[in-house]
Structures are given as C-alpha cells and as structure tokens.
N, C-alpha and C positions, 0 to 999 in steps of 0.2 A: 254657689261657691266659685271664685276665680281662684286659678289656678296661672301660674308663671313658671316657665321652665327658666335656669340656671345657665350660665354660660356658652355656650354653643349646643345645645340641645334643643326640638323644636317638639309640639306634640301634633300628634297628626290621626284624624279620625280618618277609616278604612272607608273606601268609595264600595257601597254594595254593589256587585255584580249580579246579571239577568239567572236565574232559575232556570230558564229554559235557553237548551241549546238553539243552533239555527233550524235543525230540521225538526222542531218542536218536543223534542224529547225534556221531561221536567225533572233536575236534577238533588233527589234528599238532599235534605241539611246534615245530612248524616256523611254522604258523597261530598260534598264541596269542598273547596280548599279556599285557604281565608284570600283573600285578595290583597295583592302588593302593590295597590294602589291607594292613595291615599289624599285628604284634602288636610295642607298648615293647616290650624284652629291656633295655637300661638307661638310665638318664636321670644328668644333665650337673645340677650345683648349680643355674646359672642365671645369666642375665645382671647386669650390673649398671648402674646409671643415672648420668644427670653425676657427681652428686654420692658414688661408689662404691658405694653402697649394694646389696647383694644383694637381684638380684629373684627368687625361685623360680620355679622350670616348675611350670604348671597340670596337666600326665603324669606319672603313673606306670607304675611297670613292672606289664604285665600287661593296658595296656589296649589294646584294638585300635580303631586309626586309620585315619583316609584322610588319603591324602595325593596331589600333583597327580604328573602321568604321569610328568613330566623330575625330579623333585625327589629330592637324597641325590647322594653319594655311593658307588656300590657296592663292599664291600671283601668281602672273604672271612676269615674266623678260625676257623682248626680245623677246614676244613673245610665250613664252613656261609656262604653267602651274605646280609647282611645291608647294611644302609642304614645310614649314621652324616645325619643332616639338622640343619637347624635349627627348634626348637620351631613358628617363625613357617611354618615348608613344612607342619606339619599343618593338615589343614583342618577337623578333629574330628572327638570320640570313637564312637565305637558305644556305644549303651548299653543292655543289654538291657529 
C-alpha cells in the first residue's frame, strides 16, 4: 500500500536508538523512551496562503529530523509504525 500525506503534513518513520548505554548497561523495552528522531518516508505538496497560492515543504523524503516528544500522529501501514505530523511539528534537519 502507498500512502500520500495531504497538504503540508509529512510522515516520518522513528530512527531506532542503541539499547545499550555507553558504559554498557542494556536498557528494557519496557525503560526506553520512543525516540524524536526521525527519517521523511513522504512529504505532502504543502500548504497554502490567504490568497490560495501553494506554499511548498522546505523536507524532503530521505531526510532525518527531529521532532518534539507528543508530536504526529502514530498510524501503522503494512506493518511498519510511522508518524504522519505537520511540517510546522519538525524542529529541523540533521545534516551531516
């Protein structure tokens, strides 16, 4: 199944985070906290202003974001767990 988000909304699957700390301690799944990190998987045309005019999303797919703890959405498709948010819930890119 594809999946297309709607006007300035983007979805974005969670970057898993390491299990174990640095000084080797290994952390339940029960302990963890979800990670607000995140990679596009796909991006939404974009909003539009008073006047109609289409405004593009500053994301593309493929780039990894952060975004705040409560923000999205959580839907599942195919299987796989994924954020559908709005542009304005990322807080910006990584960039290597």
């Amino acid at each position: 199944m594809k999946f297309r988000p709607l006007h300035d909304r983007v979805v974005v699957k969670r970057v898993e985070e390491d299990t174990k700390t640095k000084g080797g301690i290994i952390i339940p799944d029960t302990a963890q906290e979800k990670p607000m990190q995140g990679k596009i998987v796909a991006v939404g045309p974009g909003g539009r202003d008073e006047s109609g005019k289409l405004i593009p999303i500053d994301l593309k797919k493929g780039d990894v974001v952060l975004f705040g703890k409560w923000s999205g959405t959580e839907i599942k498709i195919d299987g796989e767990e994924l954020l559908i948010m709005k542009e304005s819930d990322v807080m910006g890119v990584m960039e290597k």
